[in-house]
C-alpha positions as CSV (number, residue, x, y, z in Angstrom):
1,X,19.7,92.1,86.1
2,X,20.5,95.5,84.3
3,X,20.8,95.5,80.7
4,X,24.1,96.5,79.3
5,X,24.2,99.9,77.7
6,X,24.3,100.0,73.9
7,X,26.4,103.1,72.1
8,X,24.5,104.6,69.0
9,X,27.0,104.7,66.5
10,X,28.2,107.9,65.3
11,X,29.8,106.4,61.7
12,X,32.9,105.6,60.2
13,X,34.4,107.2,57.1
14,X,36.9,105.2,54.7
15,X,39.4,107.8,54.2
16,X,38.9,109.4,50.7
17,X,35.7,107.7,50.1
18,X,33.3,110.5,50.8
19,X,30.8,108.2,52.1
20,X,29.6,107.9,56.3
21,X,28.7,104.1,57.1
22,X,26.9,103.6,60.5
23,X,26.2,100.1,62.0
24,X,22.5,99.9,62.4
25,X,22.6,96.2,63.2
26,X,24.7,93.8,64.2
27,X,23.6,89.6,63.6
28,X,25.4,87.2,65.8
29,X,25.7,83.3,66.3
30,X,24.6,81.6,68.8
31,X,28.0,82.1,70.9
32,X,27.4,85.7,70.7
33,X,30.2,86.4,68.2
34,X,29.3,89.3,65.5
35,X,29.0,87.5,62.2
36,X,27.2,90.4,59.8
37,X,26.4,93.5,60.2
38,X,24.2,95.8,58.6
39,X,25.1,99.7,57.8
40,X,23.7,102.2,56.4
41,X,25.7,104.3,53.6
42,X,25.3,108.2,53.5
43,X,27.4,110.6,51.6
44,X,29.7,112.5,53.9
45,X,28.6,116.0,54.6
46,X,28.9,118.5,57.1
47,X,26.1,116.9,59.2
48,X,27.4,113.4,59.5
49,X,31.0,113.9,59.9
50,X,32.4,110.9,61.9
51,X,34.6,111.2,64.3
52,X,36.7,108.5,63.2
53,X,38.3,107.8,59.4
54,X,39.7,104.3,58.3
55,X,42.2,103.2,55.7
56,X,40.9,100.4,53.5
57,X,43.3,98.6,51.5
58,X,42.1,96.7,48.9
59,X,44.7,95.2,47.1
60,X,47.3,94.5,49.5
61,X,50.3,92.6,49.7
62,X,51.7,91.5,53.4
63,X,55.0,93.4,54.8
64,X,57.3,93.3,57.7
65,X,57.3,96.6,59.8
66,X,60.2,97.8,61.6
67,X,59.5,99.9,64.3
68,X,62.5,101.3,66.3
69,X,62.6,103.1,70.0
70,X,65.9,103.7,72.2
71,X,68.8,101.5,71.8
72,X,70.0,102.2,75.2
73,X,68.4,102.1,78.5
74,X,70.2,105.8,79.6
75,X,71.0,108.6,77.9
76,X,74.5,108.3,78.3
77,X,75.7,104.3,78.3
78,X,79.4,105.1,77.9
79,X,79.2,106.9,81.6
80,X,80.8,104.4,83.7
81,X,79.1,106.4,86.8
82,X,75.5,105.9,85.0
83,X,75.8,102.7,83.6
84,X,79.0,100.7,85.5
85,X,78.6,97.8,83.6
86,X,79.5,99.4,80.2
87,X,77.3,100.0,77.3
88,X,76.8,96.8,76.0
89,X,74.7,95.9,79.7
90,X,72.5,98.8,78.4
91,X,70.9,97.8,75.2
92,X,67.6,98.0,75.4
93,X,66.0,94.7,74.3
94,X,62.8,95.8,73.5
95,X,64.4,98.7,70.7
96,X,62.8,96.6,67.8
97,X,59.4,95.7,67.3
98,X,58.6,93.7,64.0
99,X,55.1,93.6,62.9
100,X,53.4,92.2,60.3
101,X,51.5,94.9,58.3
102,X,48.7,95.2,55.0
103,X,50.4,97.2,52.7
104,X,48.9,98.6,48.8
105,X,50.2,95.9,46.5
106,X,52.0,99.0,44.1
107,X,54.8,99.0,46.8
108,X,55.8,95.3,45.6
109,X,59.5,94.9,44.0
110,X,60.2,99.0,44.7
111,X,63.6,99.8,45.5
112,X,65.5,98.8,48.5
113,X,66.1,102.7,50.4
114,X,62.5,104.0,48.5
115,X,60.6,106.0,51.2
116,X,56.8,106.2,51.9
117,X,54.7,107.8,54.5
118,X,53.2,105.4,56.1
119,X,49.3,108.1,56.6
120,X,49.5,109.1,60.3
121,X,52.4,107.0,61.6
122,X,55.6,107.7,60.2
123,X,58.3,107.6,57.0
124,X,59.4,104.2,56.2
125,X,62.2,103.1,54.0
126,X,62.4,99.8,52.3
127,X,65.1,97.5,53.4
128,X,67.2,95.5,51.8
129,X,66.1,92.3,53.6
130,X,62.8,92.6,51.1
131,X,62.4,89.9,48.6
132,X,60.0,89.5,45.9
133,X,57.5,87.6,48.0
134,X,58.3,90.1,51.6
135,X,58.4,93.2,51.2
136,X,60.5,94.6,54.3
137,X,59.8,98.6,56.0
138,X,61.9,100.4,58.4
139,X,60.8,103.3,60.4
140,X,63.2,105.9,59.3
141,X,60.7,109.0,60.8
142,X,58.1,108.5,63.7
143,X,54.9,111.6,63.3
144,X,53.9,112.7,66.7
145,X,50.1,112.0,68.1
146,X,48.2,115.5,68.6
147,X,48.6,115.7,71.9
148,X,45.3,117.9,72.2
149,X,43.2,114.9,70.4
150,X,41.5,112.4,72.8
């Protein structure tokens, strides 16, 4: 029986926190599930840079997220000779995705149209389905992946 190949870990950084935790252990139960794990803490420098950054919110309050693709199937549903059944046979049905989302707890009773950036994934608007107790987010502006990052 081989033993399964364990990964050093290279370290994590939560974004803006200057400091570079790396798992040195991890403590399971009995089923094998991870239940602690022990890091080590090192002030982010030049040496330990991690290949990876978090967010890590805090204070958070729970939000709908509204992501939107293509409407329609083809580019051009009104073209009878592309789409014979009309436009309305071309809706896509997966155009919406709704997630549920950890957002900072400042965002709470903002304005219905307020915008934020949403770090590394897009520009969303609040909607005016938000409520005091749900806040609601609709992707207005998608950001592009680096296409040269793996």
């Amino acid at each position: 029986k081989t033993k399964p190949k364990t990964r050093k870990s290279s370290g994590i950084n939560a974004e803006y926190g200057g400091m570079v935790a790396t798992v040195v252990e991890v403590k399971k139960d009995v089923s094998g599930k991870p239940i602690e794990l022990r890091v080590n803490i090192e002030k982010l420098d030049d040496k330990n840079k991690p290949r990876a950054f978090i967010q890590w919110v805090s204070d958070y309050t729970i939000a709908e997220v509204r992501n939107y693709t293509r409407l329609f199937n083809h580019r051009s549903p009104e073209d009878p000779e592309e789409v014979p059944d009309g436009f309305l046979s071309d809706v896509n049905p997966d155009s919406l995705k709704k997630y549920c989302a950890h957002v900072e707890s400042r965002v709470r009773n903002t304005p219905v149209y307020t915008s934020y950036q949403f770090e590394r994934i897009g520009y969303y608007t609040v909607d005016q389905d938000s409520t005091e107790t749900k806040m609601v987010f609709n992707n207005t502006v998608s950001l592009r992946e680096d296409s040269g990052k793996s």
